[in-house]
C-alpha positions as CSV (number, residue, x, y, z in Angstrom):
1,X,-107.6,-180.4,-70.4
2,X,-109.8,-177.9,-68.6
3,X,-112.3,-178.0,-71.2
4,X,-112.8,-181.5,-71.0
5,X,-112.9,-181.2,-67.8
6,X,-115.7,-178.6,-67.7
7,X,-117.5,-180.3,-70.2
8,X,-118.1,-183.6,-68.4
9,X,-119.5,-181.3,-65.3
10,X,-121.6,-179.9,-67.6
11,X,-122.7,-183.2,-69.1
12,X,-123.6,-184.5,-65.6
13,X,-125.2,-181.0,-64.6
14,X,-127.4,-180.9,-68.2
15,X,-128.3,-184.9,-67.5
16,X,-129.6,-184.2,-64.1
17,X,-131.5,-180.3,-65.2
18,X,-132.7,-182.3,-67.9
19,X,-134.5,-185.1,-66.4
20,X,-136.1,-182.6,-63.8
21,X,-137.4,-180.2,-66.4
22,X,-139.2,-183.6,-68.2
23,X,-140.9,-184.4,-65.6
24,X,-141.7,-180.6,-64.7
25,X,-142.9,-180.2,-68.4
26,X,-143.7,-183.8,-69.9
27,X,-144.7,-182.2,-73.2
28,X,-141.2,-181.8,-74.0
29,X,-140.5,-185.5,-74.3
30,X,-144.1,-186.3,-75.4
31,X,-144.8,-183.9,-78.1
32,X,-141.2,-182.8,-79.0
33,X,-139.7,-185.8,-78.2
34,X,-136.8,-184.2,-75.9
35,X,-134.3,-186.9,-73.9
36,X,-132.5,-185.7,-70.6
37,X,-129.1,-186.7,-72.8
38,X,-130.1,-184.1,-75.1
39,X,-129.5,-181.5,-72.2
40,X,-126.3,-183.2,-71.5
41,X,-125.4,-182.8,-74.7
42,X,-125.5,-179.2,-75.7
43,X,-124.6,-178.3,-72.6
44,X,-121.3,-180.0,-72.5
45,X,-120.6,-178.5,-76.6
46,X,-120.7,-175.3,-75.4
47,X,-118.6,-176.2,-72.5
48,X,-116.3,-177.8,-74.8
49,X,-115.9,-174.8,-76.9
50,X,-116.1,-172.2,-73.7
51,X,-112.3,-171.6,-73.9
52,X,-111.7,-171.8,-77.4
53,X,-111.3,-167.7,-78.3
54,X,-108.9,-166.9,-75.7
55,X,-105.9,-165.8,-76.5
56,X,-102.0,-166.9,-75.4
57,X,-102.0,-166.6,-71.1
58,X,-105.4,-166.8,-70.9
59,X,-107.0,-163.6,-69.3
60,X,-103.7,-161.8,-69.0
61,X,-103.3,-162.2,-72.7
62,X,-106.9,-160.7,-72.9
63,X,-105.9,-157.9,-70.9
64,X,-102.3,-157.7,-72.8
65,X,-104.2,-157.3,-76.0
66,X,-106.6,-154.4,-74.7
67,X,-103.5,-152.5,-73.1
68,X,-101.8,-151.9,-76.4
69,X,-104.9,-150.0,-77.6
70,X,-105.8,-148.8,-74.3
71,X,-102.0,-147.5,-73.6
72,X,-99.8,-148.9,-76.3
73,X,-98.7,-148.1,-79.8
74,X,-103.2,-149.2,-80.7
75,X,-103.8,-145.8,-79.3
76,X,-103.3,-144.0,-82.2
77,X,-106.5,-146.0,-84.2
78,X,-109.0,-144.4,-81.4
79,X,-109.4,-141.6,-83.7
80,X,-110.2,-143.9,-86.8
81,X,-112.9,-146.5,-85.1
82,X,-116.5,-146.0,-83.8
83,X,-116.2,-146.1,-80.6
84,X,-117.8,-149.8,-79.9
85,X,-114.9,-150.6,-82.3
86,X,-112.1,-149.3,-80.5
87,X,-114.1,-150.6,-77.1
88,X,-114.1,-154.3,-78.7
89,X,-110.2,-153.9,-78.9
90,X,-109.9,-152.2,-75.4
91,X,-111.4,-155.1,-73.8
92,X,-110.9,-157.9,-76.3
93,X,-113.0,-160.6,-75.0
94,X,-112.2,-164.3,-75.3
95,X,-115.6,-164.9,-75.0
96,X,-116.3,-162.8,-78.1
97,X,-113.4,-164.4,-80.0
98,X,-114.8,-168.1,-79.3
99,X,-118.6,-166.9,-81.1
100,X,-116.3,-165.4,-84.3
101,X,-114.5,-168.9,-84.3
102,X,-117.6,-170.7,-84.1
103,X,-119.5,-169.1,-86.2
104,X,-117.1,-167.6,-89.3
105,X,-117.3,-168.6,-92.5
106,X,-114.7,-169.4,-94.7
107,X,-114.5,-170.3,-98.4
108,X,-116.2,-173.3,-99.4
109,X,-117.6,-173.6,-95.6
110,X,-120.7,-171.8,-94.4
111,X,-121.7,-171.4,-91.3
112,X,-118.6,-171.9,-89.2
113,X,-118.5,-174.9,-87.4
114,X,-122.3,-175.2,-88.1
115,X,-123.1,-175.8,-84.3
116,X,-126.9,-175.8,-83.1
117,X,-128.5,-173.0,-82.3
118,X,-129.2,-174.1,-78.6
119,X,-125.6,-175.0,-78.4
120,X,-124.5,-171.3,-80.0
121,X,-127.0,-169.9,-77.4
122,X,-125.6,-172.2,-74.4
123,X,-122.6,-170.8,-75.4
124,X,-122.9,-167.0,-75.4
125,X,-122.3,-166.0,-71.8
126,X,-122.7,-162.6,-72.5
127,X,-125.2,-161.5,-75.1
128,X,-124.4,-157.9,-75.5
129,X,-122.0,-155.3,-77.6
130,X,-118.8,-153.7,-76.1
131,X,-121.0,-150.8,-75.0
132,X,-121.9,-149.8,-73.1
133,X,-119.9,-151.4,-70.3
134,X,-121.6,-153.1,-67.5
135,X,-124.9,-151.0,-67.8
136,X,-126.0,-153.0,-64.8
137,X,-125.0,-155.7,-61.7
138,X,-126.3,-158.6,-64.0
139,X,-124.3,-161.2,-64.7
140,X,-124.9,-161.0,-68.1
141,X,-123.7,-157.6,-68.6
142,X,-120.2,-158.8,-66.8
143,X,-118.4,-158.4,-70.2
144,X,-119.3,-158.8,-74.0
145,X,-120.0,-161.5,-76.1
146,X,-119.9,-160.8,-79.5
147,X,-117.7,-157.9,-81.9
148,X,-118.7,-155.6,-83.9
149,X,-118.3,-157.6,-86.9
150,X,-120.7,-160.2,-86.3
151,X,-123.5,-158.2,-84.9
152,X,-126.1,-159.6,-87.4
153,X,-125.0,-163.2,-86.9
154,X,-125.4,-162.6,-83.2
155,X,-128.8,-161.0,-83.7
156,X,-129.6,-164.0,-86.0
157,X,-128.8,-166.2,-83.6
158,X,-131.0,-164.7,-80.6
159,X,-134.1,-164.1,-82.5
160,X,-134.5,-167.8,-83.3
161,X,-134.0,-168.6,-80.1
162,X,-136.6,-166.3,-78.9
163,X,-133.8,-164.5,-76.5
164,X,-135.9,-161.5,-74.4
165,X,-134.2,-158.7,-75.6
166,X,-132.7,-156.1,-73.0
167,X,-132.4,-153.0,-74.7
168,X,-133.7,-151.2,-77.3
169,X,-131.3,-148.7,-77.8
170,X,-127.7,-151.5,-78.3
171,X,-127.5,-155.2,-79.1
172,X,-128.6,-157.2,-75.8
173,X,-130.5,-159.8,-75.3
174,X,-131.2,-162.2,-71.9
175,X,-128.9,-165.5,-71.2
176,X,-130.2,-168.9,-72.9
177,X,-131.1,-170.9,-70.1
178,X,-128.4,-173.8,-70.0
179,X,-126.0,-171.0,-70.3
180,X,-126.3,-171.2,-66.6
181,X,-124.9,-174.8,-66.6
182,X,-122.3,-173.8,-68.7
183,X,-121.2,-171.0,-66.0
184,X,-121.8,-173.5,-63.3
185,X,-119.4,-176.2,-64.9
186,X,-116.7,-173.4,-65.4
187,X,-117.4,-172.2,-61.9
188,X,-116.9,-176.0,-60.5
189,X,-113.7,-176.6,-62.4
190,X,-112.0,-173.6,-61.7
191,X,-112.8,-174.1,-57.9
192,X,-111.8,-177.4,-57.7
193,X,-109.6,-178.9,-59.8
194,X,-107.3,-175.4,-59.8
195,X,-107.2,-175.9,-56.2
196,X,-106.1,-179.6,-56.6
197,X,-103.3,-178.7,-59.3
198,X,-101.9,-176.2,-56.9
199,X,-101.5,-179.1,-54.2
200,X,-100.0,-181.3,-56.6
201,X,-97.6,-178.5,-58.0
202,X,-96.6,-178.0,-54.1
203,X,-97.6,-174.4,-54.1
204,X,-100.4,-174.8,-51.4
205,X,-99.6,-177.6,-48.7
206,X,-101.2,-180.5,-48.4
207,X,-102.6,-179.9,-44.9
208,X,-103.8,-177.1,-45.2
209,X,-105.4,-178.2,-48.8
210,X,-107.3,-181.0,-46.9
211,X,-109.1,-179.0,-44.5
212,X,-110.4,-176.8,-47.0
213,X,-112.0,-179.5,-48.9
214,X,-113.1,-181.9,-46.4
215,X,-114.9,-178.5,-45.1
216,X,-116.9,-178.3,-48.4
217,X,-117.2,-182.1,-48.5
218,X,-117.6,-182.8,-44.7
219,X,-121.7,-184.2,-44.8
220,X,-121.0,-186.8,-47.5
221,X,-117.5,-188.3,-46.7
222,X,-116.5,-191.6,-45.7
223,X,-114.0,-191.4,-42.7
224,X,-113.1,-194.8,-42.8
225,X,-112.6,-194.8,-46.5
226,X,-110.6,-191.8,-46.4
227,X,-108.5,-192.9,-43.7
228,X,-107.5,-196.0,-45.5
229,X,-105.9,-194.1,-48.6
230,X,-102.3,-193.5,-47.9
231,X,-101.2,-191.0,-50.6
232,X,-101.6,-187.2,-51.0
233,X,-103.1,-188.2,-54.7
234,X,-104.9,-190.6,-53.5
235,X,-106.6,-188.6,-50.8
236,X,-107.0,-186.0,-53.0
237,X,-108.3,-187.3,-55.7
238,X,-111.5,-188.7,-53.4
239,X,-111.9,-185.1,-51.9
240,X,-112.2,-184.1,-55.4
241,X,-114.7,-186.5,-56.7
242,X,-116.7,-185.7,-53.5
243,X,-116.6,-181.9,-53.8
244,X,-117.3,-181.6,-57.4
245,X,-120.2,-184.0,-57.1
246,X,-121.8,-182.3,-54.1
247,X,-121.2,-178.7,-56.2
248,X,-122.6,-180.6,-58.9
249,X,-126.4,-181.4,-57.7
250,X,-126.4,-178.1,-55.6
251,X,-125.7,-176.2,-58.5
252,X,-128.6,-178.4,-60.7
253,X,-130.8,-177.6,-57.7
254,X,-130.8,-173.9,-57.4
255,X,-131.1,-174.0,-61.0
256,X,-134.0,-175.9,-60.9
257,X,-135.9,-173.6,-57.8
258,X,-135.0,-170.3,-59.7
259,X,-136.1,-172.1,-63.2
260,X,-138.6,-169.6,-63.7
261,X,-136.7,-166.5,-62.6
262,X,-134.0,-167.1,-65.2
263,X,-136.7,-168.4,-68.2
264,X,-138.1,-164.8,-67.5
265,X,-134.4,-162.7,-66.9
266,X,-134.9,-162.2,-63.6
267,X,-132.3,-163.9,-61.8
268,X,-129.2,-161.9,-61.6
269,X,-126.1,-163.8,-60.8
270,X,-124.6,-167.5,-61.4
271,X,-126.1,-170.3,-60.2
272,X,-122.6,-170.9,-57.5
273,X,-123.2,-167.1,-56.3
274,X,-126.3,-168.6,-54.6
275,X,-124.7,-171.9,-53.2
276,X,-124.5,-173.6,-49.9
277,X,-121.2,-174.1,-50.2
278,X,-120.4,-170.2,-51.0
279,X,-118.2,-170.0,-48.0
280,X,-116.0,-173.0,-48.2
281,X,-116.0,-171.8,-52.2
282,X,-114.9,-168.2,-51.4
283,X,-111.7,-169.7,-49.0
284,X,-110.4,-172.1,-52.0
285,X,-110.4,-169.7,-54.1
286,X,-108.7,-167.5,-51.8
287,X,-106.5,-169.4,-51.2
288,X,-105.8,-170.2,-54.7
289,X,-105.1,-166.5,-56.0
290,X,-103.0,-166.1,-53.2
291,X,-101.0,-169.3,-53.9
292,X,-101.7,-170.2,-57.8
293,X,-102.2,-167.5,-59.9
294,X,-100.4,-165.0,-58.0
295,X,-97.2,-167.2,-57.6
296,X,-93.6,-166.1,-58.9
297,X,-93.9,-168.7,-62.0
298,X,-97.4,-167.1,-62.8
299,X,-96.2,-163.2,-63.0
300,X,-93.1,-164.1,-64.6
301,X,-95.2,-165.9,-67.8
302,X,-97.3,-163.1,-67.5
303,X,-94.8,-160.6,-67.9
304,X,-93.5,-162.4,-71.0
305,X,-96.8,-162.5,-72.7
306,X,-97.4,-159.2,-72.2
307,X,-93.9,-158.6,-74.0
308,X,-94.6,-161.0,-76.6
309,X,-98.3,-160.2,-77.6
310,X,-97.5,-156.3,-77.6
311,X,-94.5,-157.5,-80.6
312,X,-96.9,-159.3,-82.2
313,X,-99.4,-156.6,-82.7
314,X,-97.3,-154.1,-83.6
315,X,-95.9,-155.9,-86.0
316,X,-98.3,-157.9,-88.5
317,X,-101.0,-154.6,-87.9
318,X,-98.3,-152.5,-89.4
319,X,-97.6,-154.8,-92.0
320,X,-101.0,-155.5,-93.0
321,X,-102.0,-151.6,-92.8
322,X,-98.6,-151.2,-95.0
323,X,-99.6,-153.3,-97.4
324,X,-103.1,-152.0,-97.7
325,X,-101.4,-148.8,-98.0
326,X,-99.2,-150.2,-101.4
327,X,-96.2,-149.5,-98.8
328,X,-95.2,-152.0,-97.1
329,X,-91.5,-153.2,-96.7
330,X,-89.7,-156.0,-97.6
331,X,-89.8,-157.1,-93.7
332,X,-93.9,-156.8,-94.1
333,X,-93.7,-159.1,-96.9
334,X,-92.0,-161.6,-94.8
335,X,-94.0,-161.5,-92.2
336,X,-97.1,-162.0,-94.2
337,X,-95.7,-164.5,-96.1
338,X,-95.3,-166.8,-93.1
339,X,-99.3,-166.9,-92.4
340,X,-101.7,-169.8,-93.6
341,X,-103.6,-168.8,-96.0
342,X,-106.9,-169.3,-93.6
343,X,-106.2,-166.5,-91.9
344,X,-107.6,-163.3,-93.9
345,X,-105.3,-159.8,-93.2
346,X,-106.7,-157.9,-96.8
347,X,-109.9,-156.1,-95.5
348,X,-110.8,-152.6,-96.6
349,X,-112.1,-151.5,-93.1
350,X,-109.6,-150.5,-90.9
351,X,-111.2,-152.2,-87.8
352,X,-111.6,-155.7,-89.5
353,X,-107.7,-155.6,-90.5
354,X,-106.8,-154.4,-86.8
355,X,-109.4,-157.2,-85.4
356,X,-108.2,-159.8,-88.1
357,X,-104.5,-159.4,-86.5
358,X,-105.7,-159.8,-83.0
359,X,-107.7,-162.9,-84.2
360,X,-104.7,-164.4,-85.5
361,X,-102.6,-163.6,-82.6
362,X,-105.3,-165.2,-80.0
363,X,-105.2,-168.5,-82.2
364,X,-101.2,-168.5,-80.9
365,X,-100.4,-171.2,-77.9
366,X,-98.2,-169.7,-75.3
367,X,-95.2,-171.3,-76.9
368,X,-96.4,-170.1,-80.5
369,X,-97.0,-166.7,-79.5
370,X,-93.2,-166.9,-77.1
371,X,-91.5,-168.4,-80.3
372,X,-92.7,-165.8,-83.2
């Protein structure tokens, strides 16, 4: 549900970006023919899909996955893999595991999910290898975007889009514009309608929930209207429309007054870093850490996962290496057995069976992953 939810902001945030750039740049609608819903549109696809390479538990299972070949039994491959190999693994990035689903082709199928190019470029949050990490405080260089595997793809991708490239020395190239939306939409969802879940779930209370949003939503809401509603839903559920529409146009408007700075890679951070609302923003989600994702039902999964995911890996990368080897075990041909046939273990590179498992494994649900 959250990347539904993020990709009707981002629909409403591309609608409204794209019917100010039209009449900032008319040629685009009278020479290329460009509509406002066209901005909507690849903006919310690549919303849609922003999620769709993370693993089981989210970022902890990101951070599961790196800690067995930072400090678990994947140690022992460091020695094996260039080092921007062993770094993807490290710090396996969802974000890098959504542009290999996207864009992988399979038998019979080329190129992937065959996506636009704008929607591709939308997409990639982070348009740069593994390493070197964080070379700088831009957002872009936050994290990764793409492994090793699919450099060329990647480079493919951001040459036809005409991406300013960063460095001349490893793979990076400057955000695509509506990337920025994309961020944005994340960025209001995760505010917001976290926040709201945690009231309904009863871990933050419902007083002390209200005052945080009618602070952020305090110049456009309607006291008598609010006062008539009589249920914590129903109260909440106005706040909510209020606060994720005012985040909406602010977030369209900065976007729109730094236009220029981010067409030429000069603006630094995400569009919500430079709000109005930055402090109301920073206390929800505050106060959501404190309550939500740090709560005694959150760790516990966590600590599962981690369990899980490490079991996994150990597992199907030592029964795909065995059979690579011409030794693996009865129990490795049972295990392999059990796999769809769209999921490919028999590479000849080391890395690409190592990064093959981890592929499978972050197409697992919780449950999946739990239940394996």
């Amino acid at each position: 549900t959250h990347s539904l939810e993020v990709s009707v902001v981002a629909r409403s945030l591309g609608r409204i970006v794209g019917e100010a750039l039209l009449q900032k740049y008319p040629h685009l609608a009278t020479i290329h023919g460009y509509k406002m819903n066209d901005f909507g549109a690849i903006v919310a696809a690549a919303a849609l899909a922003h999620d769709i390479g993370n693993p089981p538990f989210g970022h902890s299972g990101e951070k599961a996955i790196g800690d067995f070949f930072k400090n678990g039994e994947g140690k022992t491959f460091k020695s094996q893999l260039a080092d921007k190999e062993y770094q993807d693994l490290c710090d396996f990035e969802g974000n890098a595991n959504g542009f290999k689903i996207l864009t992988q082709e399979r038998n019979g199928i080329l190129g992937g999910l065959r996506l636009s190019y704008a929607t591709l470029g939308a997409f990639m949050k982070y348009p740069k290898e593994s390493l070197p990490k964080k070379p700088s405080a831009h957002i872009a260089d936050k994290k990764y975007g793409f492994f090793q595997g699919d450099v060329e793809t990647f480079k493919d991708i951001a040459e036809e889009l005409e991406l300013i490239t960063r460095s001349t020395t490893n793979v990076s190239y400057a955000r695509h514009p509506l990337t920025f939306l994309v961020e944005a939409a994340d960025d209001i969802c995760y505010t917001i309608i976290d926040f709201e879940d945690g009231i309904n779930l009863g871990l933050i209370s419902e007083d002390f929930a209200l005052e945080y949003l009618i602070n952020l939503v305090r110049d456009s809401i309607l006291t008598e209207t609010f006062n008539k509603l009589g249920t914590t839903k129903d109260r909440l559920g106005y706040l909510r429309a209020l606060a994720i529409n005012s985040l909406i146009k602010d977030a369209a408007s900065i976007f729109m007054k730094h236009e220029e700075e981010i067409l030429n890679n000069e603006f630094t951070v995400s569009l919500m870093d430079k709000s109005k609302y930055q402090a109301q923003i920073k206390d929800i989600i505050k106060i959501s850490v404190e309550k939500i994702y740090r709560s005694k039902e959150v760790v516990e999964k966590e600590i599962v996962g981690y369990k899980a995911i490490n079991t996994l890996l150990l597992t199907y990368i030592t029964a795909v290496n065995n059979r690579f080897l011409g030794t693996e075990s009865n129990f490795d041909k049972l295990i392999l057995q059990m796999e769809p046939e769209l999921i490919k273990f028999n590479h000849k590179k080391l890395y690409n069976r190592i990064l093959s498992v981890c592929n499978y494994v972050a197409m697992l649900s919780d449950g999946q992953a739990i239940s394996k």
